[in-house]
C-alpha positions, 0 to 999 in steps of 0.5 A: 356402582360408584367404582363405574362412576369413577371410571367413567369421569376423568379426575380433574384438578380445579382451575387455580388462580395465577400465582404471578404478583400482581404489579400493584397490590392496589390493583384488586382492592378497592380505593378511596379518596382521602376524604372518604378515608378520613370521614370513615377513620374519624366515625371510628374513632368516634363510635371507639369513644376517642375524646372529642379533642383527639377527634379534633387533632385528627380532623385538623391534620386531615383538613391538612392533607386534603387542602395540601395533597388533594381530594384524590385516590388514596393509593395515588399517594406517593413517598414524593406527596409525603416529603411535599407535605412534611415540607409544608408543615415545616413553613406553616406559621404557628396558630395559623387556624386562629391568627389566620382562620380564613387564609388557604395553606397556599396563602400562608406559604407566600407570606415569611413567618416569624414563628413556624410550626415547631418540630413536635407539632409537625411530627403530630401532624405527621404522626396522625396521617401515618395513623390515618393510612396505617388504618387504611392498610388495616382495612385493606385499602392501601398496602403501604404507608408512604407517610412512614418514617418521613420524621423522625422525633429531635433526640434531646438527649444530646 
C-alpha cells in the first residue's frame, strides 16, 4: 500500500525562499522611532537594576539626540546624523541643563561659549547613544551602529 502511494504522488522540493540579499537588512525588521527606542532601552536598564544615576546619564544623551536628531525612525539614522550630532556636542556649553535649564540646543548653538563641553563628556554622550543602538542591533531593530567609532578617547599618554 504505501510503495502505490508513493508512486502515484510525485516527490516535490518545497518552495524555498530567495536566497538574493535584500537591499536593506531593515527592510524585513520592524522599526522604531528614538523615542520609543530609549523609553524601551531605559525600562531595561531600569528593571536590570542600574542605578538611578546611570538611568539619568543616559535619559539626559537620549534627550540629546532627540532634540538634536529628531523623533524619526531609528533605521533613518544615518553615519551623516552621527558626525552632525558629535559636532554639536562639541559647541555645547558646559552645565548647560543647570545654567541654561530652559534654553533649546538650537538656542545654545547661536551664543559663543567660554567653556565647552570637554572631550570626556562628549565621548560619554557618544558612548551612550553607540550603547543605546548597540542595544537596538541586539533587539534586532537596526543592523548598524552609525554612531560606532565617531570618537575616538585623547591618548594621554603622549
Amino acid at each position: 500500500e504505501l510503495n502505490k502511494l508513493n508512486q502515484s504522488v510525485p516527490f516535490q522540493l518545497p518552495q524555498l525562499p530567495s536566497l538574493r540579499p535584500s537591499k536593506s537588512k531593515t527592510a524585513t525588521t520592524k522599526t522604531i522611532s528614538v523615542y520609543e527606542l530609549s523609553n524601551r532601552f531605559l525600562k531595561t536598564k531600569t528593571e536590570a537594576g542600574y542605578p538611578n544615576k546611570i538611568l539619568s546619564g543616559y535619559q539626559d544623551t537620549h534627550n540629546l539626540l532627540l532634540e538634536v536628531a529628531g523623533d524619526r525612525s531609528i533605521d533613518s539614522i544615518s553615519h551623516q546624523d552621527a558626525r552632525d550630532f558629535i559636532q554639536v556636542l562639541k559647541r555645547l556649553p558646559v552645565n548647560r541643563a543647570k545654567s541654561y535649564p530652559q534654553w533649546s540646543v538650537k538656542r545654545l548653538l547661536q551664543l559663543e561659549h567660554r567653556q565647552l563641553l570637554s572631550h570626556q563628556t562628549i565621548l560619554k554622550h557618544t558612548e551612550r547613544v553607540s550603547a543605546l543602538f548597540n542595544w537596538a542591533i541586539n533587539q534586532g531593530y537596526i543592523s548598524e551602529n552609525v554612531f560606532r567609532g565617531k570618537l575616538e578617547a585623547i591618548n594621554s599618554k603622549s
